[in-house]
MARNU-662508 format. One line per field, with one value per residue (C-alpha): residue number from 1; y, z, x. Coordinates in steps of 0.1 Angstrom, whole numbers, plus 2048, in hexadecimal, padded with zeros to 3 digits. Layout:
N
num	c(NUM  ...)
py	c(Y  ...)
pz	c(Z  ...)
px	c(X  ...)
***
This chain:
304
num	c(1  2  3  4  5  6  7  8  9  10  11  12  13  14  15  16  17  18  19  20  21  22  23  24  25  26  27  28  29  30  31  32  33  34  35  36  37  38  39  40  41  42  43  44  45  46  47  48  49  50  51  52  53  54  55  56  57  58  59  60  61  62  63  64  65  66  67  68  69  70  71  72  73  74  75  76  77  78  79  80  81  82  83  84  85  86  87  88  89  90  91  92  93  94  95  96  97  98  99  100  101  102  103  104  105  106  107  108  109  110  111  112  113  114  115  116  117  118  119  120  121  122  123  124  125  126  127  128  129  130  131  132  133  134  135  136  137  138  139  140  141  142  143  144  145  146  147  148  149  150  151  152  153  154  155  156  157  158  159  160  161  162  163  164  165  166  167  168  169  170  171  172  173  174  175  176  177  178  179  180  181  182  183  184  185  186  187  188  189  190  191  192  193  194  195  196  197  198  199  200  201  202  203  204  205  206  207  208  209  210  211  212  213  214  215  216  217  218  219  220  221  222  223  224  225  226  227  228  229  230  231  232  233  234  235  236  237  238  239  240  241  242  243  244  245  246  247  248  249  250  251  252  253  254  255  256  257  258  259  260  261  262  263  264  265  266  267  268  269  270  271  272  273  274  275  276  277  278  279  280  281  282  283  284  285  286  287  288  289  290  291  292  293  294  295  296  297  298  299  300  301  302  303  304)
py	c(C79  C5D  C67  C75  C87  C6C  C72  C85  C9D  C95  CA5  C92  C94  C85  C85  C7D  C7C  C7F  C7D  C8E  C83  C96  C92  CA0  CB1  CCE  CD1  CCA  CEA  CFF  CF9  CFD  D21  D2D  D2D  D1E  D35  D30  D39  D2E  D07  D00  D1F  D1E  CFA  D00  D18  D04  CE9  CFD  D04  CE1  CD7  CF0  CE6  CC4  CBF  CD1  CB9  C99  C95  C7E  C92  CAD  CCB  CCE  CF1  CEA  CF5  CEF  CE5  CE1  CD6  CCB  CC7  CA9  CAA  C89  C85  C86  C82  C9C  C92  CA4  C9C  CB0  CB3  CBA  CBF  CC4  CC2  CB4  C93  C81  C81  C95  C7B  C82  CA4  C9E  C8A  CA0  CBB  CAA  CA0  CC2  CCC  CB0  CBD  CE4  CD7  CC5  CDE  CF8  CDB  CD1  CED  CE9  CC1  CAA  C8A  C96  C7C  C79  C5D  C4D  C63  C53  C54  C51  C51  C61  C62  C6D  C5A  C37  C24  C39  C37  C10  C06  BE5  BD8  BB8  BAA  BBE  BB5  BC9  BC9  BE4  BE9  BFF  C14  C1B  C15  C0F  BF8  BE4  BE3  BD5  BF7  BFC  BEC  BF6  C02  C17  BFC  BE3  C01  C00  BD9  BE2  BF9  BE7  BC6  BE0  BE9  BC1  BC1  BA1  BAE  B97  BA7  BB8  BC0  BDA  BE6  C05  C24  C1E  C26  C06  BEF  C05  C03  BE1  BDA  BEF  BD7  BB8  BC2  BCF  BAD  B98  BA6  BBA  BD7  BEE  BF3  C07  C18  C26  C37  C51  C6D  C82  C9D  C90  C87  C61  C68  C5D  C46  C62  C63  C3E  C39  C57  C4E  C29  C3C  C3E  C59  C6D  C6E  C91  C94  C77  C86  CA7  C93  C85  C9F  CB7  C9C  C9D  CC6  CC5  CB1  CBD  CD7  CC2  CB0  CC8  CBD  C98  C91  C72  C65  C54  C46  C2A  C12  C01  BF2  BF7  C12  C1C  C31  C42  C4A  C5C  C44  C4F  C36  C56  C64  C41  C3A  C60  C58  C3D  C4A  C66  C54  C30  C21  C3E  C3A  C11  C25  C29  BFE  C07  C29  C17  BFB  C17  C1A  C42  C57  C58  C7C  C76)
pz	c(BDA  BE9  C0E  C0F  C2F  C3A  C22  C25  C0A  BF5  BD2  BBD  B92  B77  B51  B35  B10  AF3  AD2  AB5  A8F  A72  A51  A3F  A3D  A37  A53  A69  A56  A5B  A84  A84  A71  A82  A60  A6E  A67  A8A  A9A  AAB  AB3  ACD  AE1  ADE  AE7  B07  B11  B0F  B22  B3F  B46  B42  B5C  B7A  B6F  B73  B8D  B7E  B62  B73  B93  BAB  BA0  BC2  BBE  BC6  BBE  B9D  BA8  B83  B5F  B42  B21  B05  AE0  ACB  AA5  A97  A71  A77  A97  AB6  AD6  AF5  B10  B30  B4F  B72  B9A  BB8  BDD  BE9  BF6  BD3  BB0  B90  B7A  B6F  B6E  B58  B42  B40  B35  B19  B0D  B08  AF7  ADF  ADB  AD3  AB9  AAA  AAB  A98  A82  A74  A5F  A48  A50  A4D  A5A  A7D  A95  ABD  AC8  AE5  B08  B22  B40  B3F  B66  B88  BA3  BCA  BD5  BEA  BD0  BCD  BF8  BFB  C12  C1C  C3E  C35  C46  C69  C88  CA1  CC6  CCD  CF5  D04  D1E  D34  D54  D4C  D34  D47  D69  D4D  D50  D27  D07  CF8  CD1  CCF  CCD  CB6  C9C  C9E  C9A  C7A  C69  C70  C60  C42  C3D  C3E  C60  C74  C9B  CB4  CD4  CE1  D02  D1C  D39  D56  D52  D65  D58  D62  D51  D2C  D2E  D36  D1A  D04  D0E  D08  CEA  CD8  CE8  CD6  CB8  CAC  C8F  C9F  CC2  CC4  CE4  CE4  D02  D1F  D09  D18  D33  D4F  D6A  D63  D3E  D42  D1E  D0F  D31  D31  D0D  D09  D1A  D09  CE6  CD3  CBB  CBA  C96  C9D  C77  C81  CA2  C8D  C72  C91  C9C  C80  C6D  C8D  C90  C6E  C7E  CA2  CBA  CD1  CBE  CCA  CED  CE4  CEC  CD2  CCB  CB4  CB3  CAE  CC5  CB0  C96  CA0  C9F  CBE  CBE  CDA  CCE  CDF  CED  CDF  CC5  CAA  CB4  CB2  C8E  C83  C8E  C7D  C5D  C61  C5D  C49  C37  C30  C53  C4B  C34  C57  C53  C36  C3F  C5E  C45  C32  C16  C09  C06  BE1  BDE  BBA)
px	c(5B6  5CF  5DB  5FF  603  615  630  651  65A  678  687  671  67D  668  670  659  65D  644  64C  63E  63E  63B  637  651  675  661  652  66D  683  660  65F  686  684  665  654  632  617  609  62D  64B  642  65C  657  62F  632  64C  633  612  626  630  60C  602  619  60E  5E9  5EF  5D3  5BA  5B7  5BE  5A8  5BC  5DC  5EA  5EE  614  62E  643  665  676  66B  67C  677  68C  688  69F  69A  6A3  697  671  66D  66C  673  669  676  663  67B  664  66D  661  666  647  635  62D  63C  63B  63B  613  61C  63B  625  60B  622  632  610  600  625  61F  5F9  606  61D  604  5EC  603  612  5EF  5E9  607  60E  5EC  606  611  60D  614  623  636  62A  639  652  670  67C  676  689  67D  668  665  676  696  69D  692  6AD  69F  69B  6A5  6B8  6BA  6AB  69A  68F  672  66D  64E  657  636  62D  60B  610  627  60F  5F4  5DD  5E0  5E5  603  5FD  61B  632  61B  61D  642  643  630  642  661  655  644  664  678  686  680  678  688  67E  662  660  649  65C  655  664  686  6A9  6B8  6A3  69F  6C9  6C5  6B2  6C8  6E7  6D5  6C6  6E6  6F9  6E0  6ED  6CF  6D1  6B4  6AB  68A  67D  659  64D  663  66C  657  65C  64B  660  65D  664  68C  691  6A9  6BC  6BF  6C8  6E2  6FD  6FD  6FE  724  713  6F4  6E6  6D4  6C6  6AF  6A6  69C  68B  676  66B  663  64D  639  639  628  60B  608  615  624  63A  656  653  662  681  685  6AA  6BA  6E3  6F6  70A  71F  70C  6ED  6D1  6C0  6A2  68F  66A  64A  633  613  603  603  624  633  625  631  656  656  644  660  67E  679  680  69E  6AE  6B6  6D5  6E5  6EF  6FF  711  71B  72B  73E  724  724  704  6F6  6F4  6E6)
***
């Protein structure tokens, strides 16, 4: 199965339709009566769909096994057709759209099954989706066109004793995401430079300003000192966000002191300095946290 533990869970929704077609009046005033000699259509139907969605990866191998918070299905009569339309969410990593799918299928199959006995012209047509909603594609705030400065705070970096990775990772997930990176910069661990950096940074006028490195707790670890009294307003949702995406993959993920808040316009960030904690922080919060551009612009959040 395809990788997810890199993903965030969200409210994901799916709907799907499929459409049955019968061959007669007759049989439509049969299903609506419960006059079918092998029962109540709608409700056997319903039923056999509900277990079809929850067994969704048993049948279809690359499919994850995911909990089904809701399902509902619903029935539209409309001459001889009979729409179903399959309603499926979760909160979890990937989408129910296979699941929705799958579920409106086997509903079409039970019908048909009970249909064929009195009705030799039933035919399935039409399984598809009709939307989702959850996923990547419904928080794509674009990084276009924001810039960003990343700066490595490390003293070994700096005197030239490491490589840095941490802040190369940043770099790309920023350009992933759209957002041109005008500065990067490796500096010691000393509070005058980082709010030196933070000042020139925000005076060249770019959106993100994105420290990797000194959020620590050893006693040179001083980037949340530094940075915190520069910030207008802490955006502490983004610190927790931080921080619990790294909890659900290591232990000591509570003992970063990451922060995020704006000055002015622009968005600065304070991330952990290992290469893994670094790409986890960023995993954690884009491409959502680019809404802050527009929130800070007076945009509202879609709380659809």
């Amino acid at each position: 199965m395809v990788d997810i533990t890199h993903k965030n869970n969200t409210l994901r929704t799916a709907v799907a339709q499929a459409v049955v077609k019968v061959g007669s009046t007759e049989t439509i005033e049969a299903i609506v009566s419960k006059s079918i000699p092998k029962g109540d259509v709608f409700e056997m139907a319903k039923t056999a769909g509900l277990f079809a969605v929850k067994r969704t990866s048993d049948m279809i191998p690359d499919c994850h096994p995911l909990p089904i918070e809701y399902t509902a299905i619903d029935y539209k009569i409309n001459n001889l057709e009979i729409t179903i339309e399959m309603t499926v969410k979760t909160i979890y990593k990937t989408g129910v759209e296979v699941e929705a799918m799958h579920g409106a299928s086997v509903v079409a199959l039970t019908m048909y099954d009970m249909l064929k006995p009195v009705d030799k012209n039933v035919e399935i047509q039409h399984i598809k989706l009709l939307r989702k909603r959850g996923g990547k594609s419904s928080y794509k705030d674009s990084g276009a066109p924001f810039t960003a400065g990343v700066i490595v705070c490390s003293d070994s970096i700096a005197a030239g004793q490491k490589e840095d990775k941490a802040g190369k990772a940043i770099i790309a997930k920023l350009e992933e995401c759209g957002v041109t990176i005008n500065a990067y910069t490796i500096i010691p661990d000393e509070t005058d430079q980082i709010q030196q950096q933070v000042k020139q940074l925000k005076e060249a006028g770019n959106d993100l300003i994105v420290f990797t490195g000194g959020t620590g707790l050893s006693p040179r670890d001083v980037t949340p000192e530094a940075i915190l009294p520069l910030i207008e307003r802490r955006i502490p949702g983004v610190e927790e966000a931080i921080r619990t995406y790294g909890q659900d993959r290591m232990p000591y993920a509570m003992l970063s002191r990451s922060v995020a808040g704006v000055i002015g316009e622009s968005l600065v960030l304070s991330l952990p300095g290992s290469t893994n904690g670094a790409k986890e922080s960023m995993e954690a919060i884009f491409p959502a946290v680019l809404h802050t551009f527009r929130i800070l612009k007076g945009a509202k959040h879609d709380g659809n």
